[in-house]
N, CA, C and O atoms as a Tripos MOL2 file, in Angstrom:
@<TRIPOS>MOLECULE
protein
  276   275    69     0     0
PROTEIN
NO_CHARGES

@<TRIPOS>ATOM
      1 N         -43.7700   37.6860  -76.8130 N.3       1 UNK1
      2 CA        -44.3470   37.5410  -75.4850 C.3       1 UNK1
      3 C         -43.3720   38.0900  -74.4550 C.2       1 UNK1
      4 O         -42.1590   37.9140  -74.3410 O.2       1 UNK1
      5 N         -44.0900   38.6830  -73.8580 N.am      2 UNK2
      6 CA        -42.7960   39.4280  -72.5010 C.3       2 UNK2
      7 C         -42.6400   38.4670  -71.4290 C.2       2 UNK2
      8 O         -43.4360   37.6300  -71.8550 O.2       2 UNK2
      9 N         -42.3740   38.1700  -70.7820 N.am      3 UNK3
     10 CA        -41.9520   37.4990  -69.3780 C.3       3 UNK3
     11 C         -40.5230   36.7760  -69.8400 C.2       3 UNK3
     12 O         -39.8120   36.8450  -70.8430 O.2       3 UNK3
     13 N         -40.4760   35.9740  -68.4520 N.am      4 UNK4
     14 CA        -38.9970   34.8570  -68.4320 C.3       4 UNK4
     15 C         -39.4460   33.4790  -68.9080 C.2       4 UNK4
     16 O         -40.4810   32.9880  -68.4570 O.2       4 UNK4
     17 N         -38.6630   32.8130  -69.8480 N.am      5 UNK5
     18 CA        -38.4030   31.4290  -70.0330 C.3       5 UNK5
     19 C         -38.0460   30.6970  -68.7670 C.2       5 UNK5
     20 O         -36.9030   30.6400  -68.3140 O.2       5 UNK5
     21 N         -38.9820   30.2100  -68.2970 N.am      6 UNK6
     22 CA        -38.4680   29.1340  -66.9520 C.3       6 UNK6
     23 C         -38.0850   27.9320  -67.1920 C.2       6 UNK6
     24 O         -37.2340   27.3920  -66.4840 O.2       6 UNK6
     25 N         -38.8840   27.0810  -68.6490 N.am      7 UNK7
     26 CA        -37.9680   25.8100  -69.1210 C.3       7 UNK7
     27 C         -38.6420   25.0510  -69.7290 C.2       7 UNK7
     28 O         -39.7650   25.0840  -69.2260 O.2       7 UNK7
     29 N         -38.5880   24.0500  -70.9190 N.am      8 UNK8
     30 CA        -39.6730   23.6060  -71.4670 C.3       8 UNK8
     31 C         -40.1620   22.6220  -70.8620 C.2       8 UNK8
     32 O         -39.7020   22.4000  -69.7420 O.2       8 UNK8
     33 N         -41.1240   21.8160  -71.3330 N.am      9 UNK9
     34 CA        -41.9420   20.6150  -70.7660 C.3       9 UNK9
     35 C         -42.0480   19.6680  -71.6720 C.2       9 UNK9
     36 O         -41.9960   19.8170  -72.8920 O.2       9 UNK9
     37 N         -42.2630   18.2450  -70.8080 N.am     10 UNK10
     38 CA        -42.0450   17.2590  -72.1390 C.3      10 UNK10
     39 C         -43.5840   17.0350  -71.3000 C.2      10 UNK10
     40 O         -44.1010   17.5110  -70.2900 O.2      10 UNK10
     41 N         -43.9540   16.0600  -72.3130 N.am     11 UNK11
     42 CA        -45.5520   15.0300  -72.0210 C.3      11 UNK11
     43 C         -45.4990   13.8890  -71.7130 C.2      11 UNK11
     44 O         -45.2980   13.3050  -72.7780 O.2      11 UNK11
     45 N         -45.5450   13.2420  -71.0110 N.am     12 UNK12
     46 CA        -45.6440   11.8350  -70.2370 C.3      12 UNK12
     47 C         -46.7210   11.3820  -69.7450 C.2      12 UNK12
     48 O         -47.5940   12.0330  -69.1700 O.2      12 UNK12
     49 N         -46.6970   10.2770  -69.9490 N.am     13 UNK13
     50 CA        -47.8860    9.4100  -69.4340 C.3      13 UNK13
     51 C         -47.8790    8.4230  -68.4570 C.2      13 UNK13
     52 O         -46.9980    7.5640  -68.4300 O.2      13 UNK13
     53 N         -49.0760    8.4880  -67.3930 N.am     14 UNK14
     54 CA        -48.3970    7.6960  -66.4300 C.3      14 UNK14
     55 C         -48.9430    6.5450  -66.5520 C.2      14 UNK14
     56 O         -49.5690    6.4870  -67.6100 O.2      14 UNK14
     57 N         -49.0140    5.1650  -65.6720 N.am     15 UNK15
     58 CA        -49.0560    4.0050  -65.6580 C.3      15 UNK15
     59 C         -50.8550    3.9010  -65.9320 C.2      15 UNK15
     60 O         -51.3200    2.9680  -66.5870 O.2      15 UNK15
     61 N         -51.6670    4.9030  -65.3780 N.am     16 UNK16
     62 CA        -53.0930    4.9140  -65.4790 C.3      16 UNK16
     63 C         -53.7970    5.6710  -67.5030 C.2      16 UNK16
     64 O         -54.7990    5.8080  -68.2030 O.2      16 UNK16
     65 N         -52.0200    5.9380  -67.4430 N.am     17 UNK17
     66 CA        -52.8640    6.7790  -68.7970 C.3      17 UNK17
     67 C         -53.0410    7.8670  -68.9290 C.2      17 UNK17
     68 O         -53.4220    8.4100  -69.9660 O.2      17 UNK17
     69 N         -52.7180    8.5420  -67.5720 N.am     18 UNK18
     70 CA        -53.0410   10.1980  -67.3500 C.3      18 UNK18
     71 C         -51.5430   10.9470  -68.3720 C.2      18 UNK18
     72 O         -50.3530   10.6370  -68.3230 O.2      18 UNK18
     73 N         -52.1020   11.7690  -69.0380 N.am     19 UNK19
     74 CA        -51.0740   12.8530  -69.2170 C.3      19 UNK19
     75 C         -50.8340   13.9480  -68.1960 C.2      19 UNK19
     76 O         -51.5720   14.5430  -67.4090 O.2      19 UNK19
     77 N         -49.4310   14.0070  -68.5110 N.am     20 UNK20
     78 CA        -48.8330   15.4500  -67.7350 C.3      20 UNK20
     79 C         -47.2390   15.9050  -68.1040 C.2      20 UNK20
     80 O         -46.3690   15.3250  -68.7540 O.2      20 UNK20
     81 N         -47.2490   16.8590  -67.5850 N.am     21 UNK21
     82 CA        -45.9460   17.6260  -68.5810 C.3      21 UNK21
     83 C         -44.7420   18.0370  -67.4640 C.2      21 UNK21
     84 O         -44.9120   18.8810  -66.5850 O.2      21 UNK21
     85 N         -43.6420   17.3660  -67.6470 N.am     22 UNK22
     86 CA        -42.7610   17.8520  -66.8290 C.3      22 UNK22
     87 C         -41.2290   18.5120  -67.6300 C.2      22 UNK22
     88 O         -40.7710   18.1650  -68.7180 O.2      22 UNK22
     89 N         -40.7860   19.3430  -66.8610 N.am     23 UNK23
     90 CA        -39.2970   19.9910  -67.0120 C.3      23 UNK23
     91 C         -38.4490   20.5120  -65.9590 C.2      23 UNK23
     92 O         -38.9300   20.9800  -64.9270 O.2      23 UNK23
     93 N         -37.0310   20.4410  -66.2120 N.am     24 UNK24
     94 CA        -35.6530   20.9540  -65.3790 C.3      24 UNK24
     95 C         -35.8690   22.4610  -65.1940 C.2      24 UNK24
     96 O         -35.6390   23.2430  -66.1170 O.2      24 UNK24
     97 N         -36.2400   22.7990  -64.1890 N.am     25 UNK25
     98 CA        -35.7070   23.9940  -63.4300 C.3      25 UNK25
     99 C         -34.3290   24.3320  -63.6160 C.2      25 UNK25
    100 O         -33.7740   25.0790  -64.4220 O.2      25 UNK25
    101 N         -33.8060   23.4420  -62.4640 N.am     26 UNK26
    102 CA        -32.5350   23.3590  -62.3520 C.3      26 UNK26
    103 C         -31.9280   21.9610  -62.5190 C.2      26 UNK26
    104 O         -32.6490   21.0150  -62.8340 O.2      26 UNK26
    105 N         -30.3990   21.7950  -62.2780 N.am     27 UNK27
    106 CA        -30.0180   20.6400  -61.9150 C.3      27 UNK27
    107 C         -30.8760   20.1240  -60.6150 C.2      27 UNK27
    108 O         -30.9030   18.8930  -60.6090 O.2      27 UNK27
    109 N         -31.4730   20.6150  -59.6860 N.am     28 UNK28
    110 CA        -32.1500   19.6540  -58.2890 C.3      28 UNK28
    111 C         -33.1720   19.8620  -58.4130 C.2      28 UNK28
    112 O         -33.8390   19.2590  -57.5710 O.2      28 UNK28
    113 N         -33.9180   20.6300  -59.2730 N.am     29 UNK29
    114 CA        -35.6680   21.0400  -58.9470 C.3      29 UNK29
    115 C         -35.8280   20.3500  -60.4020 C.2      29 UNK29
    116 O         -34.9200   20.2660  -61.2300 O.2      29 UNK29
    117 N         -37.4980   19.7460  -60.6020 N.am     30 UNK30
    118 CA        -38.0550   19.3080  -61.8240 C.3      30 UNK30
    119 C         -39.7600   20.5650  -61.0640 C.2      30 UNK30
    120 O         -40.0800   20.8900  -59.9210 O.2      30 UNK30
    121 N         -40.3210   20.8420  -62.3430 N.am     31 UNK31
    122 CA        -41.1840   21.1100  -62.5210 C.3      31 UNK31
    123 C         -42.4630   20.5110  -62.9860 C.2      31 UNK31
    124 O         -42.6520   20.6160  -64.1970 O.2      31 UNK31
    125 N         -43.5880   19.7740  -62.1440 N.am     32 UNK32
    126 CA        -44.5890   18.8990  -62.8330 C.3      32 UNK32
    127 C         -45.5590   19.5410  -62.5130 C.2      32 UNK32
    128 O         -45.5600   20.3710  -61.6040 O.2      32 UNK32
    129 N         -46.7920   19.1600  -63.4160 N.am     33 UNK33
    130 CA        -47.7790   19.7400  -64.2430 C.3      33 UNK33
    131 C         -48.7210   18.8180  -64.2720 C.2      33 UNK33
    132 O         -48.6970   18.2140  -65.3440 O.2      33 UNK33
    133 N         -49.6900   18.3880  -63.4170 N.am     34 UNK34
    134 CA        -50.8320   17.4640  -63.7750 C.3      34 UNK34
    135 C         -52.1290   18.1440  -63.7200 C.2      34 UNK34
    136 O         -52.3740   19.3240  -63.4720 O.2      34 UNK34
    137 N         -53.2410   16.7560  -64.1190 N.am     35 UNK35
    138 CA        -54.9260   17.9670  -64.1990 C.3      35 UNK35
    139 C         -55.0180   17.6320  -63.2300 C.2      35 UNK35
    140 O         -54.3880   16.7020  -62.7270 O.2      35 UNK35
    141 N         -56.2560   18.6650  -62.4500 N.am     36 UNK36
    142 CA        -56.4930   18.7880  -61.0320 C.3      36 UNK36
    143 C         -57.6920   17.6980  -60.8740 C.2      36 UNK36
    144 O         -58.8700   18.0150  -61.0390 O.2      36 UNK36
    145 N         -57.1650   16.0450  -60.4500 N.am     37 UNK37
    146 CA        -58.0040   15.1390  -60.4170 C.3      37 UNK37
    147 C         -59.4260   15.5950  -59.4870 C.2      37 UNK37
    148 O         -60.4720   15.1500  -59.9600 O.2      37 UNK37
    149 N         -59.5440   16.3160  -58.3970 N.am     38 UNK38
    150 CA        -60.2000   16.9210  -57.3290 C.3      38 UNK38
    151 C         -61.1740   18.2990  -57.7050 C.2      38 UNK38
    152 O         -61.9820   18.9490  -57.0420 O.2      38 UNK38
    153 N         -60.6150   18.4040  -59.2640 N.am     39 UNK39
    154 CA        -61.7850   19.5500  -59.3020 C.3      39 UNK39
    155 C         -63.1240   19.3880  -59.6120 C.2      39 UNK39
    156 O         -63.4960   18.6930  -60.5570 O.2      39 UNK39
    157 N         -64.2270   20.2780  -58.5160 N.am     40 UNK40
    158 CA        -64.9520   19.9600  -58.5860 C.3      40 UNK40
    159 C         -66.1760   20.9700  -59.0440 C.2      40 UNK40
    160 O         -67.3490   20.6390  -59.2190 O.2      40 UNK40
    161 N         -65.6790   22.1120  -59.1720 N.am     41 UNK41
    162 CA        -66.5350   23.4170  -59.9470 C.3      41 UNK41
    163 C         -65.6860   23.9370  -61.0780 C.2      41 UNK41
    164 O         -64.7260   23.3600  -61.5880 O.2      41 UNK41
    165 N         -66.1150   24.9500  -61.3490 N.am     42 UNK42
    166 CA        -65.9170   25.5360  -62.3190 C.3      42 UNK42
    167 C         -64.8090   26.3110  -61.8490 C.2      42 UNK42
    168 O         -63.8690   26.4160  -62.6360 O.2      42 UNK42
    169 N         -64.7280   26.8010  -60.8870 N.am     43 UNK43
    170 CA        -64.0080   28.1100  -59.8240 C.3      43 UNK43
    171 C         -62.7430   27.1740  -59.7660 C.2      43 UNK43
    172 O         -61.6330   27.7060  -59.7660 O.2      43 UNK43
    173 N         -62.8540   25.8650  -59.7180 N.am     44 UNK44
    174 CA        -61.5030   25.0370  -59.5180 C.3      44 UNK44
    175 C         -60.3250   25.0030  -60.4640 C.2      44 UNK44
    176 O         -60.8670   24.7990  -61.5510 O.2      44 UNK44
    177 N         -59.2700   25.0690  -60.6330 N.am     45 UNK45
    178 CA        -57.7430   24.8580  -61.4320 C.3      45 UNK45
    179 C         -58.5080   23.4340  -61.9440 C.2      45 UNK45
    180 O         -59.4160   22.6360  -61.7110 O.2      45 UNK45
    181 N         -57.2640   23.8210  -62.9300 N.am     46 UNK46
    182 CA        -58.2730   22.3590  -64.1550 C.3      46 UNK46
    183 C         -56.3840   21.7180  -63.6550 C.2      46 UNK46
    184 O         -56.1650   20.5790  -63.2430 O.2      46 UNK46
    185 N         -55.5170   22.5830  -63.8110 N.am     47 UNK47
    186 CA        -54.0930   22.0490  -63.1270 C.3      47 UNK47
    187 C         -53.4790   22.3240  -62.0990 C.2      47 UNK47
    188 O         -53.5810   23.4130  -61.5340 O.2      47 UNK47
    189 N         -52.7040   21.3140  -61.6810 N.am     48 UNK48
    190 CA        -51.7750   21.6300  -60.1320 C.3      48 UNK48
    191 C         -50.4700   21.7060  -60.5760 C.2      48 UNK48
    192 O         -50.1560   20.9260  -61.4750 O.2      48 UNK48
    193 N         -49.7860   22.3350  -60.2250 N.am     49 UNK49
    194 CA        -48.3580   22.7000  -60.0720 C.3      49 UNK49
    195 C         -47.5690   22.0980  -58.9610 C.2      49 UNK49
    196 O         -47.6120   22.6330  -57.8530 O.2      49 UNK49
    197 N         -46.7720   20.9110  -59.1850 N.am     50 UNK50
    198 CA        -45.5490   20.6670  -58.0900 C.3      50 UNK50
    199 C         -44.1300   21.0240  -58.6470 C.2      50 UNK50
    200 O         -43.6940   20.7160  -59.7560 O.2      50 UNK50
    201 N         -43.3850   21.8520  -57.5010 N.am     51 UNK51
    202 CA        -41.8980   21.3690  -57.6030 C.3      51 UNK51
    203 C         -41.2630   20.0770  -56.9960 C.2      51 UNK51
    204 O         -41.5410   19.7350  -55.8470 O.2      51 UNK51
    205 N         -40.5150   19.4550  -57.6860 N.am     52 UNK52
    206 CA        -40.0150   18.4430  -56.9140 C.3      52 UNK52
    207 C         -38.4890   18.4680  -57.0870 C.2      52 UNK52
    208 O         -37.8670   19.1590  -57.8950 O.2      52 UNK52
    209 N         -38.0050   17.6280  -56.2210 N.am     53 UNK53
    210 CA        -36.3860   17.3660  -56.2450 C.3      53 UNK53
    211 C         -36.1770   16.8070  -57.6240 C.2      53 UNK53
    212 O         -36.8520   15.8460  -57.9930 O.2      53 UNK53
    213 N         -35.0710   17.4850  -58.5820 N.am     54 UNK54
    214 CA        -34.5300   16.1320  -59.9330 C.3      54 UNK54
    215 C         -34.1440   15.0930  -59.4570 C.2      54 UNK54
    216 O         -33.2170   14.9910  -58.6540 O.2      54 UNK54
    217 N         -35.0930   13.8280  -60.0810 N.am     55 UNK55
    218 CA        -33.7520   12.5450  -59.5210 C.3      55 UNK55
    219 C         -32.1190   12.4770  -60.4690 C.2      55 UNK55
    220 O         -31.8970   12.9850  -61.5680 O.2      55 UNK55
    221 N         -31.5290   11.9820  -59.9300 N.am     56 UNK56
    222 CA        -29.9850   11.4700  -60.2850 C.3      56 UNK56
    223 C         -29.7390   11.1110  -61.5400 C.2      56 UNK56
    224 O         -30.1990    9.9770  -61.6710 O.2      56 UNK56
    225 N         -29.2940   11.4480  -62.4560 N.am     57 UNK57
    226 CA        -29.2440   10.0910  -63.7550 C.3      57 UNK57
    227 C         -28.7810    8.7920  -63.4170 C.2      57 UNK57
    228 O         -27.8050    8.4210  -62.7650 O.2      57 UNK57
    229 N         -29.7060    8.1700  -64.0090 N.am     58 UNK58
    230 CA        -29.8440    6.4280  -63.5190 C.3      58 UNK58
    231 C         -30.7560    6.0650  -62.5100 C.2      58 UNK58
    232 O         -31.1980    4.9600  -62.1960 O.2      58 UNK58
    233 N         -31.0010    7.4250  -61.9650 N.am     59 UNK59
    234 CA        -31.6020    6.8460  -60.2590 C.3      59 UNK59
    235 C         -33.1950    6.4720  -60.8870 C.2      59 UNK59
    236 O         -33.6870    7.0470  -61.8580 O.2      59 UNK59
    237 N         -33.8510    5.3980  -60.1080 N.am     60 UNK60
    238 CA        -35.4280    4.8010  -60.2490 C.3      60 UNK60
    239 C         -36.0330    5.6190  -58.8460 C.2      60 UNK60
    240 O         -35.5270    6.2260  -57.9020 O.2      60 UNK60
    241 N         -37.4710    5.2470  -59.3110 N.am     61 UNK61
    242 CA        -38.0760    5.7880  -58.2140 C.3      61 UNK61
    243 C         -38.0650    5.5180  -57.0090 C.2      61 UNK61
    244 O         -38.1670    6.2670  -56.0370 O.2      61 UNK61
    245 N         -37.8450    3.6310  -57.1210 N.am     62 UNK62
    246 CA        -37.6430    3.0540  -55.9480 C.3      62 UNK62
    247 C         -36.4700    3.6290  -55.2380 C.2      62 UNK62
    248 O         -36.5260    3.8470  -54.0270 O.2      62 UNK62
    249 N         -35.2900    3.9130  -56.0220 N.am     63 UNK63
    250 CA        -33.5500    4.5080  -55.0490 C.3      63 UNK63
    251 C         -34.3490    5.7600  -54.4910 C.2      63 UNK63
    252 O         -34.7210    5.7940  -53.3180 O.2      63 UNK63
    253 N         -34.6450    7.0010  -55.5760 N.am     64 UNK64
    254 CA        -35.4310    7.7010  -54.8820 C.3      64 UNK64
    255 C         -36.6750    8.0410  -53.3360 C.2      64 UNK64
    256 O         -36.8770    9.0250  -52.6240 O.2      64 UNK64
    257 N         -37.1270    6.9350  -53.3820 N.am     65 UNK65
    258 CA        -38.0410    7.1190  -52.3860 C.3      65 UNK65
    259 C         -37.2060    6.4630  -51.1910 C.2      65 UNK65
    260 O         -37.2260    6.9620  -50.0660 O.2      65 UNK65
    261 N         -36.4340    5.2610  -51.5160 N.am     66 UNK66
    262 CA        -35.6340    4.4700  -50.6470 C.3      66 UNK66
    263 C         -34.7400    6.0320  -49.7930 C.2      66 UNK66
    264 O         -34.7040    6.0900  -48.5640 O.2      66 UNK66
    265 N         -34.1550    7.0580  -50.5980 N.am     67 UNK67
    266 CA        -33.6570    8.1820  -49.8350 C.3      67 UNK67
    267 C         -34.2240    8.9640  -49.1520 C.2      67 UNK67
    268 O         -33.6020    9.6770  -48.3650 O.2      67 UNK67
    269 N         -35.6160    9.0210  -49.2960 N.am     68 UNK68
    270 CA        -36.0930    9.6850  -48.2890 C.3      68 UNK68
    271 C         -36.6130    9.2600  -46.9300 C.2      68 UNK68
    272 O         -37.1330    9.9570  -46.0590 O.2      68 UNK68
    273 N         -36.2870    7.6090  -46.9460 N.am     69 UNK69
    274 CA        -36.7280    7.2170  -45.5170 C.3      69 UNK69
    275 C         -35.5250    7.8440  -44.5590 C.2      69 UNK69
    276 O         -35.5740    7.7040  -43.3360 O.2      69 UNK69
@<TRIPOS>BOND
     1     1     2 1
     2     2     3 1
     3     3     4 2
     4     3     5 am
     5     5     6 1
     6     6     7 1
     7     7     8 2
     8     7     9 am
     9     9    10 1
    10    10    11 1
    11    11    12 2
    12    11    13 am
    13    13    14 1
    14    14    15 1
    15    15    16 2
    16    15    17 am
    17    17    18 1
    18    18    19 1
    19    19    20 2
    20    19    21 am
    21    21    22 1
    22    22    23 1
    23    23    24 2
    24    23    25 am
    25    25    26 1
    26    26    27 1
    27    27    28 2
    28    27    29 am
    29    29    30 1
    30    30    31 1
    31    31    32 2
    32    31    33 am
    33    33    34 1
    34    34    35 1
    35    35    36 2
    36    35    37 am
    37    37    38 1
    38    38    39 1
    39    39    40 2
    40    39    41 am
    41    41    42 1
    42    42    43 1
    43    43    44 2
    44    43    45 am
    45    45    46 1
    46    46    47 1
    47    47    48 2
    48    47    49 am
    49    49    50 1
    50    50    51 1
    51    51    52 2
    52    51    53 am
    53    53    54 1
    54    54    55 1
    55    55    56 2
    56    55    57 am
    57    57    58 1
    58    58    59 1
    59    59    60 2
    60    59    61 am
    61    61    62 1
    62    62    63 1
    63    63    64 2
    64    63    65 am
    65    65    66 1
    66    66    67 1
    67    67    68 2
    68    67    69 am
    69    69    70 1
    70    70    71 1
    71    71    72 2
    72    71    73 am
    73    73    74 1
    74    74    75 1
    75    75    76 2
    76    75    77 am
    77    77    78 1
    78    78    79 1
    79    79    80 2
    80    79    81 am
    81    81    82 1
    82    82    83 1
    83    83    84 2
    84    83    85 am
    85    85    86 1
    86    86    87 1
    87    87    88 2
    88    87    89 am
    89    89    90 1
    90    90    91 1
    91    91    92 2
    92    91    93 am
    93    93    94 1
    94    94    95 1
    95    95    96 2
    96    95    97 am
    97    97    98 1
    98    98    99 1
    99    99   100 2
   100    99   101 am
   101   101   102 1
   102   102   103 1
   103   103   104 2
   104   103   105 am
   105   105   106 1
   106   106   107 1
   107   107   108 2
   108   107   109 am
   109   109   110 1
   110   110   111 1
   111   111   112 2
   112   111   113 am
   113   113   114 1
   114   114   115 1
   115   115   116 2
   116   115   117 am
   117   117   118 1
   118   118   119 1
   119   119   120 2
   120   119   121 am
   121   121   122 1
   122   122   123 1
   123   123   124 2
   124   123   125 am
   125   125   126 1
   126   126   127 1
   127   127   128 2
   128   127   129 am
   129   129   130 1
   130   130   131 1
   131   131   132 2
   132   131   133 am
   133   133   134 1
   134   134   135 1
   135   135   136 2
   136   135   137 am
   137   137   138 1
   138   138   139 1
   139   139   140 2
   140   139   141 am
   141   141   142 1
   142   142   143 1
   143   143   144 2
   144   143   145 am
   145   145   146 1
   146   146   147 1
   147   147   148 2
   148   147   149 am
   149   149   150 1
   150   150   151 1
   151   151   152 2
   152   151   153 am
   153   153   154 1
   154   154   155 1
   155   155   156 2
   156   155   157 am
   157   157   158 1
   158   158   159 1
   159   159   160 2
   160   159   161 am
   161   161   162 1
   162   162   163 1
   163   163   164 2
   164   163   165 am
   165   165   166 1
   166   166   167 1
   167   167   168 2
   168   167   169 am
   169   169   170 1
   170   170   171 1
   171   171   172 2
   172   171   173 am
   173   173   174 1
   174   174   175 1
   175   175   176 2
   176   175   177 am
   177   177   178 1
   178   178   179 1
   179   179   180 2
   180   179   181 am
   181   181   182 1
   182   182   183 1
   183   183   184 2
   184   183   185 am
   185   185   186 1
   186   186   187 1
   187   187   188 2
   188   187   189 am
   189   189   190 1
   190   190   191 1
   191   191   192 2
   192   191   193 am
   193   193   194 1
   194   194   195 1
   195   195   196 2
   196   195   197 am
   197   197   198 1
   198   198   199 1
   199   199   200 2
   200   199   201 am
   201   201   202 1
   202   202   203 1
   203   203   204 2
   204   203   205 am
   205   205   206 1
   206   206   207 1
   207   207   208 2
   208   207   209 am
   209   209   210 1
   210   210   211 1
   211   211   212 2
   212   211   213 am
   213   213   214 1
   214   214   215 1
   215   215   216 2
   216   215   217 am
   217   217   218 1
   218   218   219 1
   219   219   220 2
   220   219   221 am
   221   221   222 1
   222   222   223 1
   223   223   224 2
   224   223   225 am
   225   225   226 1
   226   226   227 1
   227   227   228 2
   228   227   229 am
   229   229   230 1
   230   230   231 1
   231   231   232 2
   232   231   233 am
   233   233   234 1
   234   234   235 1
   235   235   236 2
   236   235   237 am
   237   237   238 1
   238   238   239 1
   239   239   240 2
   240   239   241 am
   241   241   242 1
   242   242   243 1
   243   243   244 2
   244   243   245 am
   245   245   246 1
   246   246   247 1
   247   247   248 2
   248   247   249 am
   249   249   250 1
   250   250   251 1
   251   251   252 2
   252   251   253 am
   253   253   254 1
   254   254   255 1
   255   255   256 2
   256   255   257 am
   257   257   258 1
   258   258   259 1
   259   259   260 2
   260   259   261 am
   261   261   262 1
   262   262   263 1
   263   263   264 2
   264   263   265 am
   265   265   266 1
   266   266   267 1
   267   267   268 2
   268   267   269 am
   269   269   270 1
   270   270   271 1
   271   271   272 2
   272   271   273 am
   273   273   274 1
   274   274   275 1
   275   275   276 2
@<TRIPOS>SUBSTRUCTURE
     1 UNK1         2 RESIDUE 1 A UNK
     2 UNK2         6 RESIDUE 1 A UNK
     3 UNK3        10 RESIDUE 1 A UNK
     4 UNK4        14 RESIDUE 1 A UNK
     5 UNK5        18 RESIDUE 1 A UNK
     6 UNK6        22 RESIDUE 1 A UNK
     7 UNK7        26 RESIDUE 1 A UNK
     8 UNK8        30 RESIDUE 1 A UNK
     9 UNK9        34 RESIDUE 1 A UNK
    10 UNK10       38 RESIDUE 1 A UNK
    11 UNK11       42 RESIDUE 1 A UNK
    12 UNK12       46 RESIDUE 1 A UNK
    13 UNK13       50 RESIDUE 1 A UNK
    14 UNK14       54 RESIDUE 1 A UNK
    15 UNK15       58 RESIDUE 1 A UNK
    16 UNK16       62 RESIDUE 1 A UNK
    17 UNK17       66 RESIDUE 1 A UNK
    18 UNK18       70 RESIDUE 1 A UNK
    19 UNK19       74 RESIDUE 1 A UNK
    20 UNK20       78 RESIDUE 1 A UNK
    21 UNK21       82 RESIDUE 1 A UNK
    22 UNK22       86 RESIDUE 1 A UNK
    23 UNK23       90 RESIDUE 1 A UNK
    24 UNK24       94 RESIDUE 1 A UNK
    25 UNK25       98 RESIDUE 1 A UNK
    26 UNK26      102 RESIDUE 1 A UNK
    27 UNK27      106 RESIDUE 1 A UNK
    28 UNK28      110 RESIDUE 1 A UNK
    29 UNK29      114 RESIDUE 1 A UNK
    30 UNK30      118 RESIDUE 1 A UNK
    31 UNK31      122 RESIDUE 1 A UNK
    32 UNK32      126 RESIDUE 1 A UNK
    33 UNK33      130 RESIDUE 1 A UNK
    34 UNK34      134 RESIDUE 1 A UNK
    35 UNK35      138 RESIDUE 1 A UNK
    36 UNK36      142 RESIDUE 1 A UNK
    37 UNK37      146 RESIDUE 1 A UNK
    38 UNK38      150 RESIDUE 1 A UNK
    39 UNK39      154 RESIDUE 1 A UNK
    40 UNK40      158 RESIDUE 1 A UNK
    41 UNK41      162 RESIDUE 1 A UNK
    42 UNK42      166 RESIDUE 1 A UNK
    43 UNK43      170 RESIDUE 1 A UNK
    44 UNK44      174 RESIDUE 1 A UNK
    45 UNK45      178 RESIDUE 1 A UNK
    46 UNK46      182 RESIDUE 1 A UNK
    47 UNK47      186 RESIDUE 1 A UNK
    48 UNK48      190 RESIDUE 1 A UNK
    49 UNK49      194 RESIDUE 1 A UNK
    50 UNK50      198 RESIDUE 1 A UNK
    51 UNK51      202 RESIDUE 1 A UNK
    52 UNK52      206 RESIDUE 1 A UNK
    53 UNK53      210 RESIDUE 1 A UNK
    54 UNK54      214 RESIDUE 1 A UNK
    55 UNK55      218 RESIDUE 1 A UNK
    56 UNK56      222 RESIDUE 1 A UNK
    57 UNK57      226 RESIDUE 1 A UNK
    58 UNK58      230 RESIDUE 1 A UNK
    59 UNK59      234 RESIDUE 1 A UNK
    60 UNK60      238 RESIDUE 1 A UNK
    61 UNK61      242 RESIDUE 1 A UNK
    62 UNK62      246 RESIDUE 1 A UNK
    63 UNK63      250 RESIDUE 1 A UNK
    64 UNK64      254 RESIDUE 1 A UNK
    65 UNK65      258 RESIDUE 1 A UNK
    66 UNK66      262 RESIDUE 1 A UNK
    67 UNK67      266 RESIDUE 1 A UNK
    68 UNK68      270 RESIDUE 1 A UNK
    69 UNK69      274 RESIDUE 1 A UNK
């Protein structure tokens, strides 16, 4: 396959049960991957693409969100 390796993805599940697949960019960026809860045709992404900040090792979501106030 030709292109660039950007990084693998693991599968996780969230508290509802939903799957989705995330991976390290970098040390500060994570890459997530969920289905597009909102689609509503055919014409619609079945997935959405976010970058987000990596959290810290150790850090919870709560320290996390607590930093962005």
């Amino acid at each position: 396959m030709d292109g660039v390796k950007l990084t693998g993805l693991w599968k996780h599940k969230t508290k509802d049960g939903q799957t989705y697949l995330s991976g390290a960019l970098s040390n500060i960026t994570q890459l997530v991957i969920l289905p597009n809860a909102y689609k509503r045709s055919e014409k619609d992404p079945d997935y959405m693409v976010y970058l987000n900040e990596a959290k810290k090792k150790g850090e919870t979501s709560a320290q996390s969100q607590n930093d962005d106030l």
